[in-house]
LORO-691691 format. One record per residue (C-alpha): residue in three letters; x, y, z; residue number from 1. Coordinates in steps of 0.5 Angstrom, whole numbers, plus 2048, in hexadecimal, padded with zeros to 3 digits. Example, Ala and Ser with C-alpha at 12.3 -4.5 7.8 and 13.67 -1.06 7.14 Angstrom:
<atoms>
<"ALA"; <819; 7F7; 810>; 1> <"SER"; <81B; 7FE; 80E>; 2> 
</atoms>
This chain:
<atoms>
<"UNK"; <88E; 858; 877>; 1> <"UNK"; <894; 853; 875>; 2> <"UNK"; <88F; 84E; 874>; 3> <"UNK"; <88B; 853; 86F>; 4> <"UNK"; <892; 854; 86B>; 5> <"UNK"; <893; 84D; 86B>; 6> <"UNK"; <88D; 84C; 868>; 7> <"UNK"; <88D; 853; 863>; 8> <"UNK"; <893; 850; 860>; 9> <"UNK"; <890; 848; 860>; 10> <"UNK"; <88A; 84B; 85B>; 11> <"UNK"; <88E; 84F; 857>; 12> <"UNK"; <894; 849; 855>; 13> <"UNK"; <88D; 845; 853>; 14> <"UNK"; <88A; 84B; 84F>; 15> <"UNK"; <892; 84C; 84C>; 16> <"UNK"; <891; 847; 846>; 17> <"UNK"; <88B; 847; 845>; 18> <"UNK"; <88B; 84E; 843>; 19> <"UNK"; <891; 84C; 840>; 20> <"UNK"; <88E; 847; 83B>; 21> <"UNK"; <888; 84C; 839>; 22> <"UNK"; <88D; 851; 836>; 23> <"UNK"; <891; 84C; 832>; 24> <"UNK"; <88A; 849; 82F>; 25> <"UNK"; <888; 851; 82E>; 26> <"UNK"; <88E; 852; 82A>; 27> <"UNK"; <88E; 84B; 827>; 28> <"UNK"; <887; 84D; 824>; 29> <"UNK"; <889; 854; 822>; 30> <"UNK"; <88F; 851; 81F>; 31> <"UNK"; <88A; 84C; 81B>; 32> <"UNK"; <885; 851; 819>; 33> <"UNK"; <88A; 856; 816>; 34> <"UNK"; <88D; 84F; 812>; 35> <"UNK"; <886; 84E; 80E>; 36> <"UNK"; <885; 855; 80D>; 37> <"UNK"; <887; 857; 806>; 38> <"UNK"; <88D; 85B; 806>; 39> <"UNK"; <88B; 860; 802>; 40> <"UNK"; <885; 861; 808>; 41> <"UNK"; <88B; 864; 80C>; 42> <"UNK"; <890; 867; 809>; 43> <"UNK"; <88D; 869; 802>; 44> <"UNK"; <88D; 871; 801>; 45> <"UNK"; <886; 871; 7FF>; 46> <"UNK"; <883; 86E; 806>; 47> <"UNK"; <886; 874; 808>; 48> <"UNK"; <884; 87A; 805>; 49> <"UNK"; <87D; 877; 805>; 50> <"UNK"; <87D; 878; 80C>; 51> <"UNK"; <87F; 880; 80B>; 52> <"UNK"; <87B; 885; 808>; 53> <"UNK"; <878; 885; 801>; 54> <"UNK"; <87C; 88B; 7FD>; 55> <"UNK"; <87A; 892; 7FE>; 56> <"UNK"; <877; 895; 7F7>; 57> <"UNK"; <87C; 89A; 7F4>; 58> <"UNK"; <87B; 8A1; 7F4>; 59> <"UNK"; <87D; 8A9; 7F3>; 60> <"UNK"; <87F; 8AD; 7F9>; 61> <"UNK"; <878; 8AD; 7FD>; 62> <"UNK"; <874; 8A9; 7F8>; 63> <"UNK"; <874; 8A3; 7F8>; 64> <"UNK"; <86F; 89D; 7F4>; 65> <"UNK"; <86A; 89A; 7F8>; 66> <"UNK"; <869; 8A0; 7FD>; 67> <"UNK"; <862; 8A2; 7FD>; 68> <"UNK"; <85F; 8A9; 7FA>; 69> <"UNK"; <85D; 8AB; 801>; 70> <"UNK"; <865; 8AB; 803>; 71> <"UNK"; <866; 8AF; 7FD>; 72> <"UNK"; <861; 8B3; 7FD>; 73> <"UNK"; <864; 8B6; 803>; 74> <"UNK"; <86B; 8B5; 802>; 75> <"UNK"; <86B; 8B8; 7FB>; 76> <"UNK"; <867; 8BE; 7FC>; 77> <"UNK"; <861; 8BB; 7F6>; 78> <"UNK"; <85D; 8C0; 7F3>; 79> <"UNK"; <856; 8BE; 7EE>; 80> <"UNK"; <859; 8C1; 7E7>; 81> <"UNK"; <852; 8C3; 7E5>; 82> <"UNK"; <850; 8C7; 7ED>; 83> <"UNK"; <858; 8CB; 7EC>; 84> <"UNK"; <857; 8CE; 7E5>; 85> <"UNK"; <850; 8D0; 7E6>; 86> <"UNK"; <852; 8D4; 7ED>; 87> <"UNK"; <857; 8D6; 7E8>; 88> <"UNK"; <853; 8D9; 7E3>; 89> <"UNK"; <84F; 8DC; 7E9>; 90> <"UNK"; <856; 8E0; 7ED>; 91> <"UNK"; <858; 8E1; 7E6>; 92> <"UNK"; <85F; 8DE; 7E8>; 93> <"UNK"; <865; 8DC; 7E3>; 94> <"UNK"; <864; 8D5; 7E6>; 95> <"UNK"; <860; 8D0; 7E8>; 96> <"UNK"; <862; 8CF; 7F0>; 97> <"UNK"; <864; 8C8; 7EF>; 98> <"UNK"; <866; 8C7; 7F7>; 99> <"UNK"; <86E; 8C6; 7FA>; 100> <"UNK"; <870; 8C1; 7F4>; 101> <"UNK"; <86C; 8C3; 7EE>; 102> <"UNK"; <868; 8BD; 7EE>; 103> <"UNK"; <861; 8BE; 7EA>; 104> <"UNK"; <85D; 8B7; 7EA>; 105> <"UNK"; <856; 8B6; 7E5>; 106> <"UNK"; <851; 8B0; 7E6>; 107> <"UNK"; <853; 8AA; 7E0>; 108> <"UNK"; <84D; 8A6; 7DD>; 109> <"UNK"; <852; 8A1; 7DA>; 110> <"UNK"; <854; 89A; 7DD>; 111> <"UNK"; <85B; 89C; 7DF>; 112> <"UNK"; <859; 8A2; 7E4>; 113> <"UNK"; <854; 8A4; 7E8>; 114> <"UNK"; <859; 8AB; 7E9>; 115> <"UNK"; <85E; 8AE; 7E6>; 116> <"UNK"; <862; 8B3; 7E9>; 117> <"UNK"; <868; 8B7; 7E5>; 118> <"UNK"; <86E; 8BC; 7E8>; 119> <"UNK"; <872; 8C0; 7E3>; 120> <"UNK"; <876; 8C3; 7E9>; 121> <"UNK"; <87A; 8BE; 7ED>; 122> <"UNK"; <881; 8BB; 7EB>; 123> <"UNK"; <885; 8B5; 7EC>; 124> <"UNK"; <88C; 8B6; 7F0>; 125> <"UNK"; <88D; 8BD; 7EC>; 126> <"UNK"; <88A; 8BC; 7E6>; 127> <"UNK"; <884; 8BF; 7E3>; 128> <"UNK"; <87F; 8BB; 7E1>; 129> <"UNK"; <87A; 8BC; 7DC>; 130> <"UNK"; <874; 8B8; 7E0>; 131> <"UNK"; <873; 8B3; 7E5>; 132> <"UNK"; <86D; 8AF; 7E4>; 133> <"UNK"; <86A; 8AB; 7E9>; 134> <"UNK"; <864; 8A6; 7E7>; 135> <"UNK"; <85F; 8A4; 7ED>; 136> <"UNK"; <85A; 89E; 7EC>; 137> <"UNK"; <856; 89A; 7F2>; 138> <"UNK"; <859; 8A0; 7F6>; 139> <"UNK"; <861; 89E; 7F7>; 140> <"UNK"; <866; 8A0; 7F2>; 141> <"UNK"; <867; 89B; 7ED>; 142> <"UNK"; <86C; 89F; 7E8>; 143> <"UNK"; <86F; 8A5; 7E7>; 144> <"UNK"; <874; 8A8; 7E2>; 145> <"UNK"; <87A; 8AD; 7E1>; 146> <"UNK"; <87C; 8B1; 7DB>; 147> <"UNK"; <881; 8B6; 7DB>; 148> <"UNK"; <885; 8BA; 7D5>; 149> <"UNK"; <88B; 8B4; 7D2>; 150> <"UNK"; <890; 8B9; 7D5>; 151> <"UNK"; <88E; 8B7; 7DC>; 152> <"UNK"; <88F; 8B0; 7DA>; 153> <"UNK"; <895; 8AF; 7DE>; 154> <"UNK"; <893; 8B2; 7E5>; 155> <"UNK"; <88C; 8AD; 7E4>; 156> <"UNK"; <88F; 8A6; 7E2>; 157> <"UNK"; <894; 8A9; 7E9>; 158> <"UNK"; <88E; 8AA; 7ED>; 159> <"UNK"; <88B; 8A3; 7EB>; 160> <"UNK"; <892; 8A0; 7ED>; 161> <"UNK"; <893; 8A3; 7F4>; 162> <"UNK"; <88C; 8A1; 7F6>; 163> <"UNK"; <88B; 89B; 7F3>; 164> <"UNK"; <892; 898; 7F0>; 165> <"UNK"; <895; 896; 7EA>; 166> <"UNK"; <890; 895; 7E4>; 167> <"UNK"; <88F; 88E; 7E4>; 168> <"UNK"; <88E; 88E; 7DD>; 169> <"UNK"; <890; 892; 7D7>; 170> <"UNK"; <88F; 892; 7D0>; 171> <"UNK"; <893; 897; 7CC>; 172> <"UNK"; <890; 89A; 7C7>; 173> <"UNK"; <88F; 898; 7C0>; 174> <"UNK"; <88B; 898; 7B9>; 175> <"UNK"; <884; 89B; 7BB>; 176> <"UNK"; <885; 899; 7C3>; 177> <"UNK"; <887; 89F; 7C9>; 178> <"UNK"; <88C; 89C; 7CD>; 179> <"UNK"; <889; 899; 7D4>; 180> <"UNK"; <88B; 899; 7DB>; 181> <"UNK"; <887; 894; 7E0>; 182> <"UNK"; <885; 892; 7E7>; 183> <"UNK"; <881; 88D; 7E9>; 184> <"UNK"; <87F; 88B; 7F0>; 185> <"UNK"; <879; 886; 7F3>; 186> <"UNK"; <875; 88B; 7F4>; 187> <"UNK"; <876; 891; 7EE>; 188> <"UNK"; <87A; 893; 7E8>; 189> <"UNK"; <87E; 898; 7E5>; 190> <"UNK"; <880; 89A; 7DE>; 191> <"UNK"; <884; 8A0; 7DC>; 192> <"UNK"; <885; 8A2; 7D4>; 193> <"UNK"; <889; 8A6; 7D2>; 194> <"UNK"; <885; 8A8; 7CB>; 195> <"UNK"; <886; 8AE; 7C5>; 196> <"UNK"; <885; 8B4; 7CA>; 197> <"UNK"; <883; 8B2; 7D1>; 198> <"UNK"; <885; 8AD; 7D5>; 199> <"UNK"; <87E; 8A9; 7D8>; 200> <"UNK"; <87D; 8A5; 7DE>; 201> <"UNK"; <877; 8A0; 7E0>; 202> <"UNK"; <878; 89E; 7E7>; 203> <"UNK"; <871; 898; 7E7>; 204> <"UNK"; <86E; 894; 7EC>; 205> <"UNK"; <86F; 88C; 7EB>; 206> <"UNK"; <867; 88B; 7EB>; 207> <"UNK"; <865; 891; 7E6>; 208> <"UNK"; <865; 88E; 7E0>; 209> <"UNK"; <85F; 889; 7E3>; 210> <"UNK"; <85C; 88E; 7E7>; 211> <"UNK"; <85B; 891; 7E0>; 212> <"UNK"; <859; 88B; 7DC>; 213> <"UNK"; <854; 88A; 7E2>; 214> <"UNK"; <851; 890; 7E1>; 215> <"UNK"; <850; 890; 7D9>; 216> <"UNK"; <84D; 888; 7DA>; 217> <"UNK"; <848; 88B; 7DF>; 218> <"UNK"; <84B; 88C; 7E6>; 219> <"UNK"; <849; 891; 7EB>; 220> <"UNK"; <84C; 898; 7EB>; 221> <"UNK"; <84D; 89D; 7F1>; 222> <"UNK"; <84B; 8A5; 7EF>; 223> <"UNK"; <84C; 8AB; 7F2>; 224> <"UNK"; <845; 8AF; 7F4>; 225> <"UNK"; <842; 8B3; 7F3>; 226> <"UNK"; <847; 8B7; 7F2>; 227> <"UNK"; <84F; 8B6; 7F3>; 228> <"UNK"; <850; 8BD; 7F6>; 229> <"UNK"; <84B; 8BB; 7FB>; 230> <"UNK"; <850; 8B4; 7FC>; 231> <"UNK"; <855; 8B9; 7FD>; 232> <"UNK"; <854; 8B7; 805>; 233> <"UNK"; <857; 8B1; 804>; 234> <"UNK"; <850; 8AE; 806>; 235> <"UNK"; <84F; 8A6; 805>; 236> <"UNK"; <848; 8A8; 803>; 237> <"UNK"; <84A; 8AB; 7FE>; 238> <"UNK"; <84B; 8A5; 7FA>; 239> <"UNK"; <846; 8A0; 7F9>; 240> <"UNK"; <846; 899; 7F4>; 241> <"UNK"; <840; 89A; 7ED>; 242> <"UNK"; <840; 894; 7E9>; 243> <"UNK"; <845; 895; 7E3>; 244> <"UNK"; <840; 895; 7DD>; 245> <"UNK"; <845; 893; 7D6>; 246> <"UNK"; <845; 89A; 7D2>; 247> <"UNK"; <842; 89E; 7D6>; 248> 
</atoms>
């Protein structure tokens, strides 16, 4: 027994050095490495947020840019314009059944939205709006916009600021110019006018403008069929891509 601790104790001070030795050289390399490396490599800011998620698109309340139209058609109660007023011709009513939000949506043949869908009934904090319109293309949200009576301005410009801070940019107003307020993201943009009579914001995706240019040099485009009340199930079936033919 004594002869094998003798022996346990002879290995480990011969191994003792050796690993000794092999730690030194690993932090001698490391050392090496991190020395050749730009500095920017390791402490610049940029190096960092890459690694963190790319920024979320801007929104409103529930909706968001880039969420899909099957999303919002269930979370915003949608309703086909043309089906909800002649139901309405049919009961005789005062008004068209619009659904929980008041949203009707209509077909578009134009290169900036397969559908557009438009309330009257909602609000932004405790004010009022005049409409919220939403504009679909190639099935996800790619713009929408607030207008609102002038008064509300105030109550608008706080709402915008409480979710998504300060303005990053205004410009006052000036000769043939409405004053602006704006926010911009990697993914998205905002931008508020304060105008004659209504206060009007425009929350847009990033990839819009090209999505559109897409479209009118002869892209593809996704439609709703046969009819938008049939989608109205939010069914991925209900959209499916036609050669987009310049003037049709």
């Amino acid at each position: 027994m004594a002869q094998t601790k003798q022996k346990r104790e002879e290995h480990r001070n011969i191994l003792r050095p050796v690993v000794a030795a092999s730690i030194r050289w690993c932090g001698v390399m490391l050392l090496s490495a991190l020395m050749v490396l730009p500095a920017d490599t390791i402490l610049s800011p940029s190096s960092v947020r890459s690694a963190e998620a790319a920024d979320p698109p801007y929104g409103h309340g529930d909706i968001t840019l880039g969420a899909s139209y099957q999303a919002l058609a269930a979370a915003l109660d949608f309703r086909d314009i043309h089906a909800a007023v002649a139901e309405q011709g049919a009961r005789k009513a005062a008004k068209p059944d619009l659904g929980r939000r008041g949203y009707g949506c209509a077909r578009r043949d134009d290169a900036y939205a397969d559908v557009t869908c438009v309330s009257h009934d909602e609000k932004i904090a405790a004010a009022d709006t005049r409409e919220i319109r939403l504009q679909f293309l190639n099935g996800v949200l790619q713009q929408f916009s607030i207008t609102a009576d002038l008064p509300h301005f105030a109550v608008v410009l706080g709402a915008l600021q409480s979710r998504h801070g300060p303005a990053q940019e205004i410009e006052p107003a000036s000769e043939g110019r409405y004053a602006s307020y704006r926010w911009r993201n990697g993914a998205s943009s905002i931008v508020a006018y304060s105008g004659r009579d209504v206060v009007f914001v425009s929350f847009e995706l990033a990839t819009y403008a090209e999505a559109v240019k897409n479209r009118q040099t002869g892209g593809g485009r996704i439609v709703v069929e046969p009819r938008l009340s049939h989608c109205l199930g939010i069914s991925s079936e209900c959209f499916r891509v036609i050669p987009w033919l310049k003037g049709s």
